[in-house]
C-alpha positions, 0 to 999 in steps of 0.5 A: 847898272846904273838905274840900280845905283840912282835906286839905291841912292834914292833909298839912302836919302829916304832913309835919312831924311826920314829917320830925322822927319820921324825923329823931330817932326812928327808928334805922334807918341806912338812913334818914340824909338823906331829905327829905320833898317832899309828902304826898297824903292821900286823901278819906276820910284812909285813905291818906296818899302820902309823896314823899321824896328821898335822895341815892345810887345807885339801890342805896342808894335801894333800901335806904332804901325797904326802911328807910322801909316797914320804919318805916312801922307805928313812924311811923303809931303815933307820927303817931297819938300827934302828930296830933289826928285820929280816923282817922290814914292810912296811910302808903306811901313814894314816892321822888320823882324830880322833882327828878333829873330837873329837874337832868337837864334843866338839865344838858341845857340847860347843855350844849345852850347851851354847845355852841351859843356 
């Protein structure tokens, strides 16, 4: 139980620390409005999987995946600064679409309720 919550402690610092770095430290304009829905750090803190969302087409998703690894290696040396940790994980970029299709399928809701009255 307890390596479950230093996990999950080491999540939630990555994923502040990072939400701040991507917000102002790294330039790259591909990178403008992503949010940062959960970290997954692995048992021996080796990798850490990073969940994002962006708006835009599936071309402009592509492009801000392309800036987000670019920016890995720059973020994993300013997490290793941030972060009070010995082993500072890897970071691999996940785009998240739970949230598309959450709205998808309010959207489908939406219609089967309204063309149901």
């Amino acid at each position: 139980m307890a390596n479950f919550s230093r996990n999950e402690r080491i999540a939630q610092q990555i994923q502040r620390e990072l939400a701040d770095l991507l917000r102002t430290e790294v330039k790259d304009p591909r990178i403008g409005m992503v949010t940062i829905t959960d970290v997954e750090v692995s048992r021996d803190h080796a990798h850490a999987r990073v969940y994002y969302t962006a708006m835009g087409d599936e071309k402009e998703r592509a492009e801000i995946a392309k800036g987000l690894n670019r920016a890995s290696g720059f973020v994993h040396s300013q997490l290793f600064h941030r972060l009070q940790l010995r082993v500072v994980p890897q970071i691999h970029f996940e785009y998240d679409s739970s949230i598309e299709r959450g709205m998808h399928l309010s959207d489908l809701i939406d219609k089967a309720v309204g063309g149901g009255s």
